[in-house]
C-alpha positions in Angstrom: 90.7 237.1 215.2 87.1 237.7 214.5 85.6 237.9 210.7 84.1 241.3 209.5 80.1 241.5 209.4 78.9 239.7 206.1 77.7 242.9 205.4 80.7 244.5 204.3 82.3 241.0 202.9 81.8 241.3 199.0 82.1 244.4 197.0 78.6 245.1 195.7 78.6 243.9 192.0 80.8 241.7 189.6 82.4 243.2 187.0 82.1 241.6 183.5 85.9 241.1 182.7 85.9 238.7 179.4 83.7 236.4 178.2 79.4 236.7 176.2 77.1 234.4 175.4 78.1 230.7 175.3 81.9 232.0 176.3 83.3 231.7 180.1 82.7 234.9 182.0 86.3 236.2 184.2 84.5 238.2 187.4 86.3 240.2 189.9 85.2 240.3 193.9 86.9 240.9 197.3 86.4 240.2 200.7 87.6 242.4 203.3 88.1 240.1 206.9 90.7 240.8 209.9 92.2 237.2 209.3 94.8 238.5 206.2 95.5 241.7 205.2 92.3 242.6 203.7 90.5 242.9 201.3 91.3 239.8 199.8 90.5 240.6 195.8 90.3 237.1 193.7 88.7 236.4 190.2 86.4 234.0 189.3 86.1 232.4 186.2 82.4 231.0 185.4 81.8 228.1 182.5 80.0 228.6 179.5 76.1 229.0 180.2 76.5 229.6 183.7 73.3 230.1 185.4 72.0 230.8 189.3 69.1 228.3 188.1 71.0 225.4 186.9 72.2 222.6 189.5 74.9 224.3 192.0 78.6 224.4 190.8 81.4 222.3 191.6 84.1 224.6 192.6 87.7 224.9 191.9 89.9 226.5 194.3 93.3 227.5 192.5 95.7 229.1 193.9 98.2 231.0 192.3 102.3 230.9 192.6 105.2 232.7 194.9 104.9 236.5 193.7 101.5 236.2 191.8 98.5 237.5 192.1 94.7 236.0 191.0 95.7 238.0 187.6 97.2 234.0 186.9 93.7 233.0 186.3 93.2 235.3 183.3 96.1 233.8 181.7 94.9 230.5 182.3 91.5 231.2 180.9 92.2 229.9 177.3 93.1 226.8 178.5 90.0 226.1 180.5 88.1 227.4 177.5 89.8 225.0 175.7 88.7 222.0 178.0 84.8 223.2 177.6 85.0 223.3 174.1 86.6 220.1 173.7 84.1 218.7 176.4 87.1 217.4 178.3 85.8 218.7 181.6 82.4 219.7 183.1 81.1 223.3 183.8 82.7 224.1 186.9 83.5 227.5 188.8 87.2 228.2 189.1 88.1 231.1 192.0 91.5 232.3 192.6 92.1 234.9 195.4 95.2 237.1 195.2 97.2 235.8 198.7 100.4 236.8 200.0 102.9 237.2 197.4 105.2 234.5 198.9 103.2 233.7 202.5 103.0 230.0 201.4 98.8 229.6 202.4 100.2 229.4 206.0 99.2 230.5 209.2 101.9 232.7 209.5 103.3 231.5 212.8 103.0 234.9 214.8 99.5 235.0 213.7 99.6 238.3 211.7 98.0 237.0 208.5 96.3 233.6 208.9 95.3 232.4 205.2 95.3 228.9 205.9 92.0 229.7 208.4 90.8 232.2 205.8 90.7 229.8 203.0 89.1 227.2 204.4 86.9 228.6 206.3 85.5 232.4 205.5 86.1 232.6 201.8 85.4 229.1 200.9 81.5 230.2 203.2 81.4 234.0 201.1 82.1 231.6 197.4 79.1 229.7 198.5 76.8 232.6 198.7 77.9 234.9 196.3 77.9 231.5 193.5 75.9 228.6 192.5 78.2 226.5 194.1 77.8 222.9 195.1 78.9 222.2 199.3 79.9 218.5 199.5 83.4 217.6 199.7 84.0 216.0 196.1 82.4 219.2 194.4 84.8 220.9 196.1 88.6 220.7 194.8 92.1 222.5 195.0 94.8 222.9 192.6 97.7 225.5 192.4 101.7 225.5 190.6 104.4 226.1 192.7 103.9 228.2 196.0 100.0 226.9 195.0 101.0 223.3 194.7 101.7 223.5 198.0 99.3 225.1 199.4 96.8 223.4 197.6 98.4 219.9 199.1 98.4 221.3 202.4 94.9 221.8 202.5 93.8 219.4 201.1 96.0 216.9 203.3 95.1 218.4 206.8 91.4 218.9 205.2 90.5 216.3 203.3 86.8 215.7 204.8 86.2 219.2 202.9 87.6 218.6 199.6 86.9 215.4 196.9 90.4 216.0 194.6 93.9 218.1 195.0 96.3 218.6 191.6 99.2 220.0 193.3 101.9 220.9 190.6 105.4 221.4 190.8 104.5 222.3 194.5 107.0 223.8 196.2 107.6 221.3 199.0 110.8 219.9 200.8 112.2 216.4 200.3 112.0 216.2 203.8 110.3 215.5 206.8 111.9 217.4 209.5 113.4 221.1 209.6 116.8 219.8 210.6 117.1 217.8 208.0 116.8 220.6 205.1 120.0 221.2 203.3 121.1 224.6 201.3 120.3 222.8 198.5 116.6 222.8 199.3 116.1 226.3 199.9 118.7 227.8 198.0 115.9 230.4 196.7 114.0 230.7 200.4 116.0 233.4 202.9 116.0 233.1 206.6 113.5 235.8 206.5 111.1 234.2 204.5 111.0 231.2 206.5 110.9 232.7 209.9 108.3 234.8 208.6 106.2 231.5 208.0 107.7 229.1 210.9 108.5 231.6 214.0 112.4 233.3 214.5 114.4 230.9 216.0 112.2 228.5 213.3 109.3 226.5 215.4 110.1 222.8 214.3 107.0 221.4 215.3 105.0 224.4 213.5 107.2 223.7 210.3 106.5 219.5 210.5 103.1 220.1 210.7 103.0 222.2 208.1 104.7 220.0 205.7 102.9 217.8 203.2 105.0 214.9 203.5 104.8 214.9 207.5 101.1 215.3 207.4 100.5 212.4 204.7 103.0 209.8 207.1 101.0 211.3 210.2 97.5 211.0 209.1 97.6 208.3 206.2 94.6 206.7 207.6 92.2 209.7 207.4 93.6 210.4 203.5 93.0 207.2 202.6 89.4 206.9 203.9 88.2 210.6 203.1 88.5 209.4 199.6 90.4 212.4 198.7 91.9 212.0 194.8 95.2 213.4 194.2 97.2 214.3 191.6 101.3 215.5 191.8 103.3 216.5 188.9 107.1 218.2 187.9 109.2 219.0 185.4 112.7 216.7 186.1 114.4 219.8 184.8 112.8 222.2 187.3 115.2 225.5 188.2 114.0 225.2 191.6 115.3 221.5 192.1 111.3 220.5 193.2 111.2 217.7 191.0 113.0 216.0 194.1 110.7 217.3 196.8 108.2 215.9 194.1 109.1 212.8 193.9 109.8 212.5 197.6 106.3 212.9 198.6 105.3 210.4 195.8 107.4 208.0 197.7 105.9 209.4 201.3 102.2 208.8 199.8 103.7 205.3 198.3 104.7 204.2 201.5 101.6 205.0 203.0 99.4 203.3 200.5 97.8 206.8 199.3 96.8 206.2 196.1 97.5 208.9 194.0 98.4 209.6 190.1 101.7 211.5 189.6 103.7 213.0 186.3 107.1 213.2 186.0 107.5 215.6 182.7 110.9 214.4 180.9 112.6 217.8 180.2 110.3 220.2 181.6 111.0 223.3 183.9 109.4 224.9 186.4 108.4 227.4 183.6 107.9 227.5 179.8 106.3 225.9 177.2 105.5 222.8 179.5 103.0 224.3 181.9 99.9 225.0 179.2 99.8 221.4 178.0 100.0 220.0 181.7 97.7 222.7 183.3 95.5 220.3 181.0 96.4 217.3 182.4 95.8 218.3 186.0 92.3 220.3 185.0 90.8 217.4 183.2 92.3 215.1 186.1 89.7 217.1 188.5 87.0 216.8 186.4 87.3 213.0 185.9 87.0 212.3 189.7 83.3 214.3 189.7 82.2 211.0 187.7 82.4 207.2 189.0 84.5 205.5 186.6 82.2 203.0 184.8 83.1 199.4 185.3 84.5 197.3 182.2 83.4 194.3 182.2 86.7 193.0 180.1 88.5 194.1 183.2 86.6 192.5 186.0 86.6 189.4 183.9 90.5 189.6 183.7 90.6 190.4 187.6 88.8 187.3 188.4 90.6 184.9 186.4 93.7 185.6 188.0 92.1 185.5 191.4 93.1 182.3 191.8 96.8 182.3 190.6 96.7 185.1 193.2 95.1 182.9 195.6 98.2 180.9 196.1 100.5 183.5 196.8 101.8 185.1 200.3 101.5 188.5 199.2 98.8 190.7 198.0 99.5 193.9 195.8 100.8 197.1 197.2 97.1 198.9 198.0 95.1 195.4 198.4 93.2 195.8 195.6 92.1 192.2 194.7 91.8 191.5 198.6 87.9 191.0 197.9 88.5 188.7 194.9 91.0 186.3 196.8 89.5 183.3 198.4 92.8 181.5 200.8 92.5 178.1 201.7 
């Protein structure tokens, strides 16, 4: 499928939504393309003081949950607010498109809406020229709950030379590698239809691995690790949806594979409720941290190379080899 001229792209003019002054501005554009069904509306929400003259951007992609729409970022607005006030996080742009209301960010296997090609290639190119957005890989990030989490984690997996930091939350993964090894338990809330609709009727199994998170992190560890790529997982371990164990599952997967990663595990929090606001936080501010090197303390390096030695003497090193350069062997 071929993209639309740029000419008909973007609707002519954004449309002042919230926001004056020193406040963050919520903007409305679409993009019409043959990849998706089209055109593709999204909001974007611009920080405080946002200007076309200042250094470009970095830019958050965020994608929104099964069922929603990019009307998720205008709830979520308050809490970014929040973070610029506070000075938690940098000015950054945050854009989320309205997708297919339960289409996963997929390539739908018989090729009638491919968002996965869309994102990452057509709208992410339209952002840059319609906004004052940086281009490099770490100024360019994904996050997303649910249906979002996943996608976001997808993308950022099989794409990781194109984005610097993922916060996938309570994405809606399977704790799982392969399709034959899904149980009713895991997809309780996912028909047939739905899932032939993404992975091909009888259900492609090679489509489906390599569309999963965890098979993409044990299949291409390597290129994760060295892309640099920071990530962030988190659930509730009293999620409705049960995805606190797909969670956890691909914490183990990107253990196992000596991804580093951070990853939350919320005691009594759902997949909905009062728990998302405060960790919505957590996973924002975890994206702005990884725009900024973390400044060395010397207290630490002086602790690390005191116990060099003790280490030194040992058969092991620790799980991710982190002292490696510190450790002289006889």
């Amino acid at each position: 499928m071929k993209l639309l001229s740029r000419r008909t792209l973007v609707s002519g003019a954004l449309f002042l939504l919230a926001g004056t002054g020193t406040a963050s501005e919520l903007v409305s554009g679409q993009i019409e393309t043959d990849l998706v069904r089209s055109p593709v509306e999204y909001y974007a929400l611009l920080p405080p003081g946002y200007s076309t003259d200042a250094a470009p951007y970095p830019l958050v992609i965020n994608l929104h949950g099964g069922g929603g729409d990019c009307e998720r970022l205008r709830d979520q607005q308050s809490i970014w607010d929040e973070l610029w006030d506070e000075e938690r996080i940098p000015p950054l742009v945050v854009i989320m498109p309205s997708a297919l209301k339960r289409g996963f960010y997929l390539d739908l296997k018989d090729g009638s809406q491919q968002w996965e090609t869309f994102l990452i290639g057509p709208f992410l190119d339209n952002l840059r020229q319609r906004f004052n957005l940086r281009s490099d890989a770490r100024g360019t990030m994904l996050t997303g709950a649910s249906m979002g989490g996943m996608g976001s984690l997808r993308l950022a997996f099989k794409y990781p030379e194109k984005f610097g930091a993922v916060a996938g939350m309570e994405p809606g993964t399977d704790p799982v590698m392969e399709w034959d090894e899904i149980r009713p338990k895991h997809r309780f809330w996912r028909s047939d239809a739905l899932m032939e609709q993404a992975f091909g009727k009888p259900i492609d199994k090679e489509y489906y691995a390599a569309n999963n998170p965890a098979w993409i992190v044990a299949n291409d560890a390597e290129k994760i690790r060295s892309s640099g790529l920071k990530i962030m997982l988190d659930a509730g371990d009293e999620d409705m949806y049960w995805l606190h164990e797909a969670t956890q599952f691909l914490h183990e997967v990107l253990w196992d594979n000596k991804v580093r990663h951070e990853y939350h595990l919320y005691l009594g929090a759902d997949h909905i409720g009062p728990s998302l606001g405060p960790r919505m936080r957590v996973a924002f501010e975890f994206l702005g941290r990884t725009l900024s090197d973390p400044v060395e303390d010397p207290r630490v390096a002086a602790g690390r190379r005191r116990l060099a030695p003790m280490k030194a003497v040992l058969d092991e090193v620790d799980h991710y080899g982190i002292d490696a350069h510190l450790i002289e062997k006889e």
